[in-house]
C-alpha positions, 0 to 999 in steps of 0.5 A, a space after each residue: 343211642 337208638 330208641 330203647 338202647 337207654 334202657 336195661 332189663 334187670 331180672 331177679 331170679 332164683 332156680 328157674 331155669 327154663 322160665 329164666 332161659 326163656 325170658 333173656 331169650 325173648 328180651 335178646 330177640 326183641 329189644 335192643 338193651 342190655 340185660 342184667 341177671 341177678 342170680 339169687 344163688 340158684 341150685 339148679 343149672 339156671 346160671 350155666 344155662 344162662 351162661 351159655 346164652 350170655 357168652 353168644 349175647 355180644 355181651 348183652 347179658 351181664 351175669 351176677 351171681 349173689 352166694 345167697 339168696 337176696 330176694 327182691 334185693 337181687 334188683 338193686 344189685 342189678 340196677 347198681 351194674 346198669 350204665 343206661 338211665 333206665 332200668 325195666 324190670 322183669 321176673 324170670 317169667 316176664 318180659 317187655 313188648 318190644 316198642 316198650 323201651 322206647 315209649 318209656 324213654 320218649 316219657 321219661 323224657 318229656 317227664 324230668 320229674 318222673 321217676 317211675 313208669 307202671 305198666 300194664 300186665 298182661 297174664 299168660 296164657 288168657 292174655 288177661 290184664 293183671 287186676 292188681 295193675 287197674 287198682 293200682 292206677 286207681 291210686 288216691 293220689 289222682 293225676 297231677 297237671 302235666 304229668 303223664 298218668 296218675 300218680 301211684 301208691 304201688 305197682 308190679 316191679 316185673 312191669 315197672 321202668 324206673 329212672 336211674 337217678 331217681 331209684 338210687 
C-alpha cells in the first residue's frame, strides 16, 4: 500500500450537510484512505447529498446509517467497518492536512506500542492552534524514553489517529 492508504477517516455527524459535504469532499481531494460516514440519524438532506458523492467516490466513501442518534458512539460503528490498521478521526466540520496520514503511519510504525497519535488543531478561519490541544500535550504523565511525544490523559477525537487493534 501507498504512504497514507493504511489509514481511514471516520466521520461521525448528525444534520450537517454542508460542513459534512465539505469535509468528505476535501478528504476525497487530498488523501488517499477510505472514508467511513457514520450518519447519527439525520433529518436534513446530509445522507442523499453525501450519497451522491459516494456513488462517484470509486468507493472510497462507505455510508452508515444508525436509525438514532448514537452520538459519539457513531465512531466506534465506523471504526468497526474499517479494514485498514488506523483510523483518523474527523468532525463534519474537520479534516486532515494531507502528508498526514502518512506521517501517522510512518509513526505508528516506528512506535508498536502506540496506540494513539493527538494532534494539532488548527481553528478556522484565525488559523489559531486549539488551546485545549497545548493542555493537553502538557499532560502529568510526561514523556517516556522511546516514545514519540508525551503521553496524554486526553485529546480532541477530530485530531486523533487511533491503532486499530489498540482502540478495539
Amino acid at each position: 500500500m501507498a504512504a497514507g492508504e493504511q489509514t481511514s477517516f471516520v466521520i461521525a455527524s448528525r444534520n450537517r450537510r454542508t460542513e459534512l459535504i465539505t469535509t468528505i469532499e476535501r478528504l476525497l481531494d487530498t488523501t488517499p484512505g477510505p472514508i467511513v460516514l457514520v450518519d447519527n440519524a439525520s433529518e436534513d438532506d446530509s445522507v442523499a447529498a453525501a450519497g451522491r458523492i459516494a456513488a462517484r467516490s470509486a468507493a472510497r466513501v462507505r455510508m452508515i446509517e444508525l436509525d438514532r442518534n448514537l452520538g459519539a458512539v457513531g465512531r466506534n460503528v465506523g471504526v468497526a467497518a474499517c479494514t485498514t490498521p488506523y483510523v483518523a478521526f474527523c468532525d463534519d466540520d474537520s479534516w486532515w492536512e494531507p502528508d498526514a496520514p502518512a506521517v501517522a503511519e510512518e509513526v505508528f510504525a516506528r512506535h508498536p506500542s502506540v496506540g494513539l497519535l493527538a494532534a494539532r488543531t488548527i481553528v478556522a478561519p484565525q488559523r489559531t492552534e486549539d488551546p485545549l490541544v497545548t493542555l493537553l500535550a502538557g499532560s502529568a504523565l510526561g514523556t517516556r524514553a522511546g516514545l514519540p511525544g508525551p503521553s496524554i490523559l486526553g485529546f480532541l477525537a477530530c485530531s486523533s489517529v487511533v491503532r486499530v487493534a489498540a482502540f478495539t
